[in-house]
Each structure stands twice: as structure tokens, then as C-alpha cells.
C-alpha positions in Angstrom: 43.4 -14.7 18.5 42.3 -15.0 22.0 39.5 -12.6 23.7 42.3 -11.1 26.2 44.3 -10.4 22.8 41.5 -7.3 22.0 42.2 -4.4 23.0 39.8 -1.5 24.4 40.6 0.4 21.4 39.7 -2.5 19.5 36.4 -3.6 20.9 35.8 0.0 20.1 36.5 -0.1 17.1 34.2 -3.2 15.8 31.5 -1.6 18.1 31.6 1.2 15.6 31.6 -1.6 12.5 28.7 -3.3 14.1 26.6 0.1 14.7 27.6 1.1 11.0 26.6 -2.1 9.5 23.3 -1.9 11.7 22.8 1.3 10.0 23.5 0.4 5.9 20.8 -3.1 6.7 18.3 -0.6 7.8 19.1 1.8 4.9 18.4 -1.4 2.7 15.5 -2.5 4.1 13.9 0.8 3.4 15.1 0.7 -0.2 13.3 -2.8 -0.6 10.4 -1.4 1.3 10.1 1.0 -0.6 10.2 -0.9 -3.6 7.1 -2.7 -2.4 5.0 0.3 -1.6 5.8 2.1 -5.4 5.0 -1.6 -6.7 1.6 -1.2 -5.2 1.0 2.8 -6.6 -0.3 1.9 -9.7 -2.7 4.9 -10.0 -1.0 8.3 -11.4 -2.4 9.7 -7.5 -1.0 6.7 -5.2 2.3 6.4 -7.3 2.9 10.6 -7.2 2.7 10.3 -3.7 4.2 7.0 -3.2 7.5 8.1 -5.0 8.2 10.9 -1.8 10.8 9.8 0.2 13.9 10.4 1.7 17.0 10.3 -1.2 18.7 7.7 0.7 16.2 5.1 0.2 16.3 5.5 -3.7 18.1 2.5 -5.6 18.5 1.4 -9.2 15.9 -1.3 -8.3 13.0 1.1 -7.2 13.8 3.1 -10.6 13.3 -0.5 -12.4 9.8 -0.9 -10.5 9.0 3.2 -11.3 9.7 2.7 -14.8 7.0 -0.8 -14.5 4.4 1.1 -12.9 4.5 3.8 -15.6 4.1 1.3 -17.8 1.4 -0.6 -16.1 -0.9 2.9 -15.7 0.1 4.0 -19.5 -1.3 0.7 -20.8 -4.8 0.6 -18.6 -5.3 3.9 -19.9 -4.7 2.4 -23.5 -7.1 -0.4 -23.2 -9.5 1.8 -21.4 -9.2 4.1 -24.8 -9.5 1.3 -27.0 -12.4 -0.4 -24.8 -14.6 3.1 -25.2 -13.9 2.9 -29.1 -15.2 -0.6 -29.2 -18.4 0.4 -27.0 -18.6 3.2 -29.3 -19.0 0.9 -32.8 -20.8 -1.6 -30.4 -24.0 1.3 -29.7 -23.7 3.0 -32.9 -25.4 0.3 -34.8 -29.0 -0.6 -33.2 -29.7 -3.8 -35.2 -31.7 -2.2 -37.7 -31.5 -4.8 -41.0 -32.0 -1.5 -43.1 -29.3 -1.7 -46.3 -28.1 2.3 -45.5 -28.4 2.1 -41.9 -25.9 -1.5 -41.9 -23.7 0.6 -44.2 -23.6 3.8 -42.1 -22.5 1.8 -38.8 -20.4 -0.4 -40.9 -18.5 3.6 -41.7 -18.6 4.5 -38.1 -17.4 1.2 -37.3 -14.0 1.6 -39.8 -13.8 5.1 -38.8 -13.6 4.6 -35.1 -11.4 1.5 -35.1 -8.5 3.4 -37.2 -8.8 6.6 -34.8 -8.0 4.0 -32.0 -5.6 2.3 -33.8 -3.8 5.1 -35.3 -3.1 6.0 -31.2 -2.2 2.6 -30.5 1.3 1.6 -29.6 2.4 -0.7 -31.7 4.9 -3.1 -29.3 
């Protein structure tokens, strides 16, 4: 097919192809972008207001990264937990070589480490 074998209706017609395509890339490119800027929201403030946006730029993918995030905030707060219980047992016992006083931080020692444990995801 030649150039003179187009028509004006057809050169219309892929004009209205090209301008739709143009559209669904930039549709896609927001969905990656967005991807990127929810990847980066990893505080429960920053991903709340990250995760506002148009329903057109959702995707299967950005859920995949939502789902990551969530995860990524739900285990700092985990080790932050579990760090505070091991500053805890670290304090409680002040060196002191007395027999009762060893044995009494030894107790809070136990104590605390099953409390934080018994929260502890097991994965």
C-alpha cells in the first residue's frame, strides 16, 4: 500500500489510534509512577497519603508494592517492639554481683523476653 492508497477517512482514522495509544502510555506511566512514589511511603503518614490518587492509575502491581510497604512498616514496628524489650532486660540489671539481685534481673530478664516473644510473628 502506497501513501496515495489512504484515504482522508483513513488518516483519520489512525490519527484517532495514535492519539488513543498516546493516551493508554501516559495512563501507564502514571501507574509505574505511582508505583515508585507508594514504594517510597514507608511511614503509616507518607503511605496514607501516598496511596491518593486517581482510580485510573491503580494496577495489580501498585497493590503488590502496597501489600510490601505494609509489610515493611509492620515489621520496623516489630523490631522496634522487640528492641525496647531487650533495652528493657539490658537496664534492669545494674551489675550488682549480689546472689538475689542476679536472680531478680535474671526473672525480669525471662519475663520480658517471653512477653516479646509471645507477640512475635513467627514467619
Amino acid at each position: 500500500m502506497t501513501p496515495q492508497d489512504f484515504t482522508a477517512t483513513d488518516l483519520r482514522t489512525l490519527l484517532d489510534r495514535l492519539k488513543a495509544a498516546e493516551g493508554e502510555l501516559e495512563t501507564e506511566r502514571m501507574r509505574l509512577a505511582a508505583c515508585g512514589v507508594v514504594a517510597l511511603a514507608n511511614t503509616p503518614e507518607s503511605a496514607a497519603a501516598a496511596r491518593e490518587m486517581l482510580p485510573e492509575y491503580r494496577s495489580a502491581s501498585l497493590d503488590d508494592v502496597e501489600r510490601a510497604v505494609d509489610e515493611q512498616m509492620r515489621l520496623r514496628s516489630e523490631i522496634e517492639r522487640l528492641r525496647q524489650a531487650l533495652e528493657s532486660i539490658c537496664e534492669y540489671w545494674n551489675g550488682d554481683s549480689n546472689e538475689t539481685a542476679t536472680l531478680d534481673a535474671i526473672h525480669h530478664a525471662v519475663e520480658t523476653a517471653l512477653a516479646a516473644l509471645e507477640n512475635t510473628d513467627a514467619r
